[in-house]
C-alpha positions as CSV (number, residue, x, y, z in Angstrom):
1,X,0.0,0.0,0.0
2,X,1.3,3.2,-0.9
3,X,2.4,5.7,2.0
4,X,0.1,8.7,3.0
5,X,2.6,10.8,3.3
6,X,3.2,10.5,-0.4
7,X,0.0,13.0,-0.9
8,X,2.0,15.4,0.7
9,X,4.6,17.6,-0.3
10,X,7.8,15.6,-0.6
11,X,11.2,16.1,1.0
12,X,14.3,16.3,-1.6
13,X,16.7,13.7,-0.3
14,X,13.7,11.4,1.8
15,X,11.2,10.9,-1.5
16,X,10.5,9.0,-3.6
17,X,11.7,8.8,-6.7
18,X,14.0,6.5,-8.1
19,X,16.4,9.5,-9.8
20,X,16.2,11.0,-6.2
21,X,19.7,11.5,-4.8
22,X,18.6,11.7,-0.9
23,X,20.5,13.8,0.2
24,X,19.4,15.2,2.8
25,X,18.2,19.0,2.5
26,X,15.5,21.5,3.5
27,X,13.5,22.1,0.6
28,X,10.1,20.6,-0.3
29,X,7.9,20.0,-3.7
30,X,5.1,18.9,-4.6
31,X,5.0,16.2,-7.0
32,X,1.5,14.6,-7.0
33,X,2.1,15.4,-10.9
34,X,4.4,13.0,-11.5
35,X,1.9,10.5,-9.9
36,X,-0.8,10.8,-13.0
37,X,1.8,12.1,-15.8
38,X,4.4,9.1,-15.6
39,X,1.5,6.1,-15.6
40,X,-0.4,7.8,-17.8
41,X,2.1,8.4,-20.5
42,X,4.0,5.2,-20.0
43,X,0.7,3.4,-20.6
44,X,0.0,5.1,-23.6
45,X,3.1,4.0,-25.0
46,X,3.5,0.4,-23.6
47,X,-0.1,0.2,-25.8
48,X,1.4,2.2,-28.7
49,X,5.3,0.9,-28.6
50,X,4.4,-2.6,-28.8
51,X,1.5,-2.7,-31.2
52,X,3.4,-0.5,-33.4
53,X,6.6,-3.0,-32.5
54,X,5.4,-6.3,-32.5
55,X,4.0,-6.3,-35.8
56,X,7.0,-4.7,-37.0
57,X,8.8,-8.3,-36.0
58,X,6.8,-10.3,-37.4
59,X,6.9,-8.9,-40.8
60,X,10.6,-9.2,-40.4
61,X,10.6,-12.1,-39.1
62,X,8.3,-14.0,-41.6
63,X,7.9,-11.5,-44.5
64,X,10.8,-9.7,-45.2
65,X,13.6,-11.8,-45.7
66,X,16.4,-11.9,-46.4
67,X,17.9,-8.9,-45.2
68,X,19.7,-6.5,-46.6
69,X,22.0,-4.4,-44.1
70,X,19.6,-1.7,-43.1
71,X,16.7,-4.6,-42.9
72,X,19.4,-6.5,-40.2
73,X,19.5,-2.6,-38.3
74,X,15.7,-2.0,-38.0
75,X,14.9,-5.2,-37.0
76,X,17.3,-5.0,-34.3
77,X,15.9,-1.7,-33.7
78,X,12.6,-2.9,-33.5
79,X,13.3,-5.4,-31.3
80,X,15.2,-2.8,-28.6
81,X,11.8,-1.0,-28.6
82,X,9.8,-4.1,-28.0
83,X,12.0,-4.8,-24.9
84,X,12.2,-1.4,-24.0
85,X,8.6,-1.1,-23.7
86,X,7.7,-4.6,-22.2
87,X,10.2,-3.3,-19.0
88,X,7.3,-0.3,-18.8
89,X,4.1,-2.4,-16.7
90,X,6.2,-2.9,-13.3
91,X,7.2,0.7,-13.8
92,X,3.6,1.8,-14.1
93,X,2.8,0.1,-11.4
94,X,5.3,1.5,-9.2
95,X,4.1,5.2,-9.9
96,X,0.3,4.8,-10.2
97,X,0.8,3.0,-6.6
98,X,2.5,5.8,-4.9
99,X,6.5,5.0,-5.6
100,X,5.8,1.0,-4.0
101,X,7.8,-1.7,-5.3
102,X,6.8,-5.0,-4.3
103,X,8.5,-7.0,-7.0
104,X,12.3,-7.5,-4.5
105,X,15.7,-5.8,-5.2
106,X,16.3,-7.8,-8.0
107,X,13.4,-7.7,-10.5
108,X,14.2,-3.2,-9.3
109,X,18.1,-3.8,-10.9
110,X,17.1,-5.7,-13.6
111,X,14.1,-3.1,-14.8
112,X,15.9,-0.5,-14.4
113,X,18.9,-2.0,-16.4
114,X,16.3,-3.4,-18.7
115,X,14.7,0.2,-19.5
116,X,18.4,1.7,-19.7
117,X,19.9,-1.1,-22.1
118,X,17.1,-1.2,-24.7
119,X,17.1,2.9,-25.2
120,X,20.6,3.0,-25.8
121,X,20.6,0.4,-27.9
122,X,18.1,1.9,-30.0
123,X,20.1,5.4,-29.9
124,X,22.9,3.0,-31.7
125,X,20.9,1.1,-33.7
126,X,19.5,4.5,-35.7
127,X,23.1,5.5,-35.7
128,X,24.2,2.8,-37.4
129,X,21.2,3.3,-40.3
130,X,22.8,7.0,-40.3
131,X,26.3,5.6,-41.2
132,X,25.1,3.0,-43.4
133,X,22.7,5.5,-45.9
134,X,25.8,7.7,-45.4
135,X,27.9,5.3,-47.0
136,X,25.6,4.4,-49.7
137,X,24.9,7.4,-50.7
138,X,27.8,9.7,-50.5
139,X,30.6,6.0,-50.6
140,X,29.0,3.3,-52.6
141,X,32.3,1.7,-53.1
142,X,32.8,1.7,-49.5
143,X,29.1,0.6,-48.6
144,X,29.6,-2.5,-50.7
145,X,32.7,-3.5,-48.5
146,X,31.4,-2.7,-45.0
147,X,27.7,-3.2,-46.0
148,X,27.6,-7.1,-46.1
149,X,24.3,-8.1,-44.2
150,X,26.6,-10.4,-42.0
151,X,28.7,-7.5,-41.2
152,X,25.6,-5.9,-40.1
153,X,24.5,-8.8,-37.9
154,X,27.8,-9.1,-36.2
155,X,27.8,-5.2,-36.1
156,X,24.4,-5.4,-33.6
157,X,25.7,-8.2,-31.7
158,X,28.6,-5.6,-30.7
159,X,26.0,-3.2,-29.6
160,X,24.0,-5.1,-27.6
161,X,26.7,-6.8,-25.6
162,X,28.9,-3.2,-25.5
163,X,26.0,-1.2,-24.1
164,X,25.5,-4.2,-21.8
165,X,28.8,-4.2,-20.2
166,X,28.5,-0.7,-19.8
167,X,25.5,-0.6,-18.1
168,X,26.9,-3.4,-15.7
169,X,28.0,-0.9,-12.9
170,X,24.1,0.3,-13.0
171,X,23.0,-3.7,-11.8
172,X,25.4,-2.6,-8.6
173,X,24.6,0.8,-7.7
174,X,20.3,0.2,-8.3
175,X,19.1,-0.6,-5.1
176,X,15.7,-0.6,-2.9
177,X,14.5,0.9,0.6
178,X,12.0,1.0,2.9
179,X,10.2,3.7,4.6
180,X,7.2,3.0,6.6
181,X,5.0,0.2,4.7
182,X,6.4,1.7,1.2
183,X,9.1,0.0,-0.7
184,X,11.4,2.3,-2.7
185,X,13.4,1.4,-6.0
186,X,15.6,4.0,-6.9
187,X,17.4,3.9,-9.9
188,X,20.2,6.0,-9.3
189,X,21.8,4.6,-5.6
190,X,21.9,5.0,-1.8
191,X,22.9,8.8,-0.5
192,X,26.6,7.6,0.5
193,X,27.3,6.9,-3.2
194,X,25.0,9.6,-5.4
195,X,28.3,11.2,-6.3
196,X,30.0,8.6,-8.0
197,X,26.8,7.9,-9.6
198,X,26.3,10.8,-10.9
199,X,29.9,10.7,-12.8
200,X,29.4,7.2,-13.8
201,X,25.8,8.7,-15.1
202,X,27.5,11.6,-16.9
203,X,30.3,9.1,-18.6
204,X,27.4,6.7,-19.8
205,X,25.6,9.9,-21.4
206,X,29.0,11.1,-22.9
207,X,29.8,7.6,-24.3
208,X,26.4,5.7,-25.0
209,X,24.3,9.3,-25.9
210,X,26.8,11.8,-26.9
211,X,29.1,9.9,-29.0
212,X,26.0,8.0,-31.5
213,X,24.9,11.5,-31.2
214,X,27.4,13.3,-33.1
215,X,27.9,10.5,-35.2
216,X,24.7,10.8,-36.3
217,X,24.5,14.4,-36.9
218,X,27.9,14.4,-38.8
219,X,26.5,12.3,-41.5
220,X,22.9,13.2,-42.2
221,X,24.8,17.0,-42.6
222,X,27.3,15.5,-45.1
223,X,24.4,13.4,-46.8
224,X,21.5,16.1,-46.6
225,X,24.5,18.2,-48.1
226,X,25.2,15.5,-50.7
227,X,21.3,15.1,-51.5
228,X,20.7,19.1,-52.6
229,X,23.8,19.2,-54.8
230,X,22.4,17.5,-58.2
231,X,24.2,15.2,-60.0
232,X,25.4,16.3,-63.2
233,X,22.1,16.1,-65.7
234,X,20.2,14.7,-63.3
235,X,17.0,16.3,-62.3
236,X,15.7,16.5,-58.2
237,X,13.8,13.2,-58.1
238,X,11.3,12.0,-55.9
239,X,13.3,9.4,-54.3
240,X,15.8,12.4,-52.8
241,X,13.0,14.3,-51.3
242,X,11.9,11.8,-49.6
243,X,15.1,10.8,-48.5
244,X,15.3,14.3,-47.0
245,X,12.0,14.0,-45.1
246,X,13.4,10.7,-43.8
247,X,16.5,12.4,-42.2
248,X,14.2,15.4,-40.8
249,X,12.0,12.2,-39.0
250,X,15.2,11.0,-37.6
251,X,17.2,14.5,-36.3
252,X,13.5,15.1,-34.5
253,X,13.4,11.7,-33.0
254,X,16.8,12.7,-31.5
255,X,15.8,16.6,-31.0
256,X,12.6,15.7,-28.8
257,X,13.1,12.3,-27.6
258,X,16.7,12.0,-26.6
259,X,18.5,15.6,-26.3
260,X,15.6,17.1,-23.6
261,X,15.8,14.0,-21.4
262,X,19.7,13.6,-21.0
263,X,20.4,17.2,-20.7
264,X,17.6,17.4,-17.9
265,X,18.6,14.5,-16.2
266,X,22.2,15.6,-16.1
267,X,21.0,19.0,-14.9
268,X,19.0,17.6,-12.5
269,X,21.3,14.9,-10.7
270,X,24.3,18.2,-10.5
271,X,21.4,20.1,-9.0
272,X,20.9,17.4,-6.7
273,X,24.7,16.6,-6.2
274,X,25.8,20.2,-5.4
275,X,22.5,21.1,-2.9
276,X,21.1,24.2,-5.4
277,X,18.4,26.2,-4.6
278,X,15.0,25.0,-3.4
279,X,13.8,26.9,-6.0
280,X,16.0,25.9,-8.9
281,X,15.6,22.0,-7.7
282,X,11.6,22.5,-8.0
283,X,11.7,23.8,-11.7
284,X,14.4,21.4,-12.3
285,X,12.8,19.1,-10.6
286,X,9.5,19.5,-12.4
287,X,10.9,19.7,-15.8
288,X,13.1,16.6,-15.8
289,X,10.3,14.4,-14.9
290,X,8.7,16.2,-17.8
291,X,11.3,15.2,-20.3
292,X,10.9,11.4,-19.7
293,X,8.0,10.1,-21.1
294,X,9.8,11.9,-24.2
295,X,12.2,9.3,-24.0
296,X,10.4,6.8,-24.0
297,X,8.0,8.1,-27.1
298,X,10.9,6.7,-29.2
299,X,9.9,3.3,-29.1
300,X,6.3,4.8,-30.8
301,X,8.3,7.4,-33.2
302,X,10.9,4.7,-34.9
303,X,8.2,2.4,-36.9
304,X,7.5,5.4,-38.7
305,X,10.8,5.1,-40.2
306,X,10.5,1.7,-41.8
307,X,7.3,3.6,-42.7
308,X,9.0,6.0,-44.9
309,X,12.4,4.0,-46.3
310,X,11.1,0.4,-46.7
311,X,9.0,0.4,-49.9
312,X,8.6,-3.4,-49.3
313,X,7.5,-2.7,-45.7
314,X,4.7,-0.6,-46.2
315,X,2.4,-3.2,-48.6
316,X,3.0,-6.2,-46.2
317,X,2.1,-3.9,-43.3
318,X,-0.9,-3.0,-45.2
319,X,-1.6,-6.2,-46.1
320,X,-1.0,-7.3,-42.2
321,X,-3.6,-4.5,-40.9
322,X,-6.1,-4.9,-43.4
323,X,-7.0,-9.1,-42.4
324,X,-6.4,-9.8,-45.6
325,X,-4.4,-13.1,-46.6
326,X,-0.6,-12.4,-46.5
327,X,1.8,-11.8,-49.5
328,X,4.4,-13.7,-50.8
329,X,7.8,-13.6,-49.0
330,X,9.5,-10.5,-49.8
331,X,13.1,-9.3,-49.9
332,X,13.8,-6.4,-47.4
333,X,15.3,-3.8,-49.1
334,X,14.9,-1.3,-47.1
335,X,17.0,1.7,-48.5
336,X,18.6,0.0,-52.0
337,X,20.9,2.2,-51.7
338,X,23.6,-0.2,-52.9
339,X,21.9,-3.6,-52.8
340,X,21.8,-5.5,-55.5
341,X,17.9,-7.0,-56.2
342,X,17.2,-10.3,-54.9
343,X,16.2,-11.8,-57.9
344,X,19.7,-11.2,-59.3
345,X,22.3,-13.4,-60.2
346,X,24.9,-10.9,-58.8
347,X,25.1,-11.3,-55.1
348,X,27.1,-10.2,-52.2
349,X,30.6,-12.4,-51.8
350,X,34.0,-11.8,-50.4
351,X,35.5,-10.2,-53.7
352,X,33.5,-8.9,-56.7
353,X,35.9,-11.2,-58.6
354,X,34.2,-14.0,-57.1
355,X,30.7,-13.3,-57.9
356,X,31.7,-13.3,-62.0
357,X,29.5,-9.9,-61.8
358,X,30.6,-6.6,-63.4
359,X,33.2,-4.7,-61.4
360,X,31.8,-1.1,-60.5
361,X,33.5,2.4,-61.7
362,X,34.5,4.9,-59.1
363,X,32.1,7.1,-60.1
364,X,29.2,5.3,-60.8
365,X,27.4,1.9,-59.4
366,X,24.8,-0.1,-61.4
367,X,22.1,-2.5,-60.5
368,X,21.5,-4.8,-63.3
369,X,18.6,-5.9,-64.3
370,X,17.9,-9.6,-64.5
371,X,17.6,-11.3,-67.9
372,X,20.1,-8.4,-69.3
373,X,22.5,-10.7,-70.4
374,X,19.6,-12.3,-72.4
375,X,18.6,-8.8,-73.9
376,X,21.4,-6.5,-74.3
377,X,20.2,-4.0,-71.9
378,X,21.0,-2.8,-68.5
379,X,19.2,-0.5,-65.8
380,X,21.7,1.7,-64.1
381,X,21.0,3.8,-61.0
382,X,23.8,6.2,-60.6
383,X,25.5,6.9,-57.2
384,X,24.0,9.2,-54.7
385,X,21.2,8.7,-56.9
386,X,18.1,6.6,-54.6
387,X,16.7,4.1,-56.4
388,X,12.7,3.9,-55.9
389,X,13.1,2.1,-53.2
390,X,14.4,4.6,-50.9
């Protein structure tokens, strides 16, 4: 049962919440809003994330294969979000009920670690679509090398165990406490080690957050750069504004999901560190608890991505959501960027020499069309050039 006291205002240091330091000060805050605006808005996107998600599997799973690289990265992706949201019911729970945990220490550490490792994972995961269209567009020579769809796979397994092992520290410092009949789970730690949380915090955020981050902006500049400058007698297409709009979907996934939450958190826990001002800890207070269901709106935002780049997504998905009988097995090409079609006898190998396929100039990358040989013609797609696909 949840405390009384928790209707009343709560002191900084002795409440509550799991990003609460405890230390121990003066100042009191109300926070009944975080009591409806955290359920509330994790419930709506536990329903959203994973019927947006789920589906999103399956058609990889079942329809959409094989993969191409960027398939392999939104699947992955897909999956992060699906995890990311199925850690949000005991977290629901534990704010609609007052800040009560009754699930134990453990099942507290491995929520919490849960709910961590899945959203950075997902930060990765769209930074590694940013690098790979990158590549394709703006280095097809290079994309061809490092774009191998087993490359990819082995690529994601390095994400997921990386952000694991540095999120290990977290299974140690997450504790629980008790005070009264309530049962606390605090994500951060206990008041004799907030400080060294709060710089392991800030090196997660530079390394896991900042890093993908800047990664990310780097090359959707260079490629958004790349897409306005027309190649030489080749008209604006389609295919690049839409490419455009795809970047602008991703930069404002970051911009209002991840950028608000991580800057107000780390405001918040230096705030908390260094004992500001009542006042300044109530507004900070009050705005990073604000800033995180925006976080967690990511897992709702990213479907609308496959949405926009996977031309073979959006028919199944139809197909899926309108009861009618499902397609045939489709390859995921998500981007064709460099990918060669599926129905083609040229196929990815260790060398181009191996395949017995056409070598590639520098400056220009063609997809063949099958039954060529047979009919003395070719379809070429220039580089930087999106295919309709895209």
């Amino acid at each position: 049962m949840a405390n009384a006291e928790s209707s009343l205002p709560t002191i900084l240091g002795l409440s509550t919440d799991p990003g609460t330091s405890e230390v121990e000060l003066d100042s009191r805050f109300d926070e009944e809003f975080k009591f409806i605006l955290l359920p509330v808005s994790y419930a709506i996107v536990f329903v959203l994330g994973l019927g947006l998600n789920a589906p999103t599997l399956w058609l990889f799973l079942f329809r959409l294969r094989p993969w191409d690289a960027t398939a392999t990265y939104m699947f992955h992706l897909a999956l992060s979000d699906t995890l990311y949201v199925l850690s949000l019911p005991t977290l629901i729970y534990y704010y609609a009920a007052r800040n009560h945990w009754p699930f134990g220490t453990g099942l507290c550490k491995f929520i919490c670690f849960l709910f961590c490792w899945n959203l950075y994972c997902s930060v990765f995961f769209l930074t590694c679509i940013s690098v790979h269209r990158y590549l394709g567009i703006c280095h097809p020579l290079r994309a061809l090398r490092w774009g191998h769809p087993h490359l990819a796979s082995l690529l994601c397994l390095a994400v997921w165990l990386v952000v694991a092992g540095c999120l290990v520290p977290n299974l140690f410092f997450v504790t629980t406490s008790t005070k009264e009949d309530t049962i606390l789970c605090h994500d951060t730690t206990q008041p004799e080690e907030f400080d060294h949380y709060v710089h392991f915090s800030s090196a997660i955020m530079g390394l896991l957050f900042g890093v993908p981050c800047l990664v990310t902006l780097v090359c959707y500049g260079l490629l958004a750069r790349r897409l306005y400058r027309p190649l030489p007698g080749a008209a604006q297409s389609s295919s690049r504004l839409r490419s455009l709009r795809t970047i602008a979907v991703v930069l404002t996934v970051f911009a209002v999901c991840f950028v608000p939450f991580h800057i107000t958190r780390t405001i918040y826990y230096m705030a908390r560190l260094l004992e500001a001002d009542c006042r300044v800890l109530n507004i900070v207070n009050v705005v990073y608890k604000g800033t995180r269901p925006l976080a967690s709106a990511n897992s709702c935002l990213d479907p609308v991505l496959y949405l926009l780049t996977g031309a073979k997504y959006r028919p199944q998905l139809w197909q899926l959501c309108s009861n009618g009988g499902p397609q045939p097995r489709t390859a995921a090409s998500s981007l064709a960027l460099v990918s060669l079609p599926e129905d083609s006898s040229c196929r990815w190998t260790a060398t181009p020499q191996d395949s017995g396929c056409p070598i590639p100039r520098a400056d220009r990358l063609y997809h063949w069309k099958p039954g060529s040989e047979r009919k003395g013609g070719e379809r070429r797609i220039k580089v930087g050039e999106p295919n309709s696909d895209t």
